[in-house]
C-alpha positions as CSV (number, residue, x, y, z in Angstrom):
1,X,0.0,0.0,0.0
2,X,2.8,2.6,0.8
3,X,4.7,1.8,-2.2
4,X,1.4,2.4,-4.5
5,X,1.4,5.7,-2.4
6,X,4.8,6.5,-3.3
7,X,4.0,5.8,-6.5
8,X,1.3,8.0,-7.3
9,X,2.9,11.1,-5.6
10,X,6.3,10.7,-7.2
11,X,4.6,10.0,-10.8
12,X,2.1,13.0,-10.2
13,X,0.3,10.0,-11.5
14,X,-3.0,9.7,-9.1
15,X,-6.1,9.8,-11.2
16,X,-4.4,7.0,-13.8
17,X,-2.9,4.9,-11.0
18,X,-6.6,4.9,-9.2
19,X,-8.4,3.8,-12.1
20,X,-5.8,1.2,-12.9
21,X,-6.6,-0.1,-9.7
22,X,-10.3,0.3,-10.1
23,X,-9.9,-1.8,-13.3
24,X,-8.1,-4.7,-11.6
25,X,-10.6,-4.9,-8.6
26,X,-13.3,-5.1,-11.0
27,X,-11.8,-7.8,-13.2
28,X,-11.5,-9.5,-10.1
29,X,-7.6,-9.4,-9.4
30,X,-5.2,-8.3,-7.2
31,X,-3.1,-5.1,-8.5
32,X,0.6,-6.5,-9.0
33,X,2.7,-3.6,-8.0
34,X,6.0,-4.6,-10.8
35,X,3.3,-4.0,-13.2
36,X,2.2,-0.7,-12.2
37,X,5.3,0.7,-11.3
38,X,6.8,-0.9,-14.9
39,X,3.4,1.4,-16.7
40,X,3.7,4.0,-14.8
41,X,7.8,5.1,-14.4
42,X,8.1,4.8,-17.6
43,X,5.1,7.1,-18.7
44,X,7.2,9.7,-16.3
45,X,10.7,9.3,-18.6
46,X,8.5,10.0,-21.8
47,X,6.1,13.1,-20.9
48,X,8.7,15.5,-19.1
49,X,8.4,18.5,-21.1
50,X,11.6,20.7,-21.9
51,X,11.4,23.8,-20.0
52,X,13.8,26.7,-21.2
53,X,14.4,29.6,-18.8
54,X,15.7,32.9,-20.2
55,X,17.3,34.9,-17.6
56,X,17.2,39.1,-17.0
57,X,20.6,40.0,-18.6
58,X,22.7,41.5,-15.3
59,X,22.3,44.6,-16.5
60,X,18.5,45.3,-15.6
61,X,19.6,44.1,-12.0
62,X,21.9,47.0,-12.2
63,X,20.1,49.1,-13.0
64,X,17.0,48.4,-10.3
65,X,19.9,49.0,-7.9
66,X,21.2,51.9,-9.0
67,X,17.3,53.7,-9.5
68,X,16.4,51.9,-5.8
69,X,19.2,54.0,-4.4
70,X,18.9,57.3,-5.9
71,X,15.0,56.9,-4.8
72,X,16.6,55.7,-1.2
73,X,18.8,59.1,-1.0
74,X,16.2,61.8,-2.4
75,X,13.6,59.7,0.3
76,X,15.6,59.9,2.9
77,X,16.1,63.5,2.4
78,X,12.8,64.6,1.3
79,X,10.3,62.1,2.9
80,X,8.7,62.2,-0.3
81,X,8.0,58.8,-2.1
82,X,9.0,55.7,-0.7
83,X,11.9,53.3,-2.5
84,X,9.4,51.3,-3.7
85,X,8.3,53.5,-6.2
86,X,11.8,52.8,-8.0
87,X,11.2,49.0,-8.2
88,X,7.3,49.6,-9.2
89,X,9.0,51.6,-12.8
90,X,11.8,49.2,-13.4
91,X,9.1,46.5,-13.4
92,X,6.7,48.1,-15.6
93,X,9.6,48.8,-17.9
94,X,10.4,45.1,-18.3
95,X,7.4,44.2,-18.4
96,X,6.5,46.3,-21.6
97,X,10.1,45.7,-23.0
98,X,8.8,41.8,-22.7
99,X,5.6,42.2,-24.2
100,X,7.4,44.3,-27.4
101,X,9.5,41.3,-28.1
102,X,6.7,38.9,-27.7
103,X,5.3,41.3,-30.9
């Protein structure tokens, strides 16, 4: 039972693994666990999508930094608008430079 466990949450394979088991009770047999782990890892090996990650060029980090504290200094001296209002631009600026690629 705690192996058929394992195997459902290591698998992400619940639903299917259940209604394998549903199948076998209803034809009257015992699940045999080699079996199901056989169907099932190897359903794992085959459906693992590639993910590619494209990462913020250093740069943009830079320059968040360098806005955050000029907005730090002229807040500190003028109690005017908080830092955050630094990091609230840069992201909107990404965001649209993102979306123009995307185009």
């Amino acid at each position: 039972m705690i192996e058929l466990l394992s195997l459902a949450h290591e698998h992400n394979c619940e639903a299917q693994l259940a209604q394998a088991l549903q199948q076998s009770l209803d034809d009257g047999q015992l699940p045999e666990l080699d079996a199901l782990c056989s169907r099932f890892e190897a359903k794992r090996t085959n459906s693992m999508p590639e993910v590619n990650v494209q990462l913020a060029p250093l740069s943009d980090y830079e320059a968040l930094l360098d806005d955050m504290a000029t907005e730090v200094t002229a807040w500190s001296r003028h109690q005017r608008h908080p830092p955050v209002a630094a990091a609230q631009r840069f992201a909107a600026a990404r965001h649209q430079a993102d979306l123009v690629q995307l185009c």
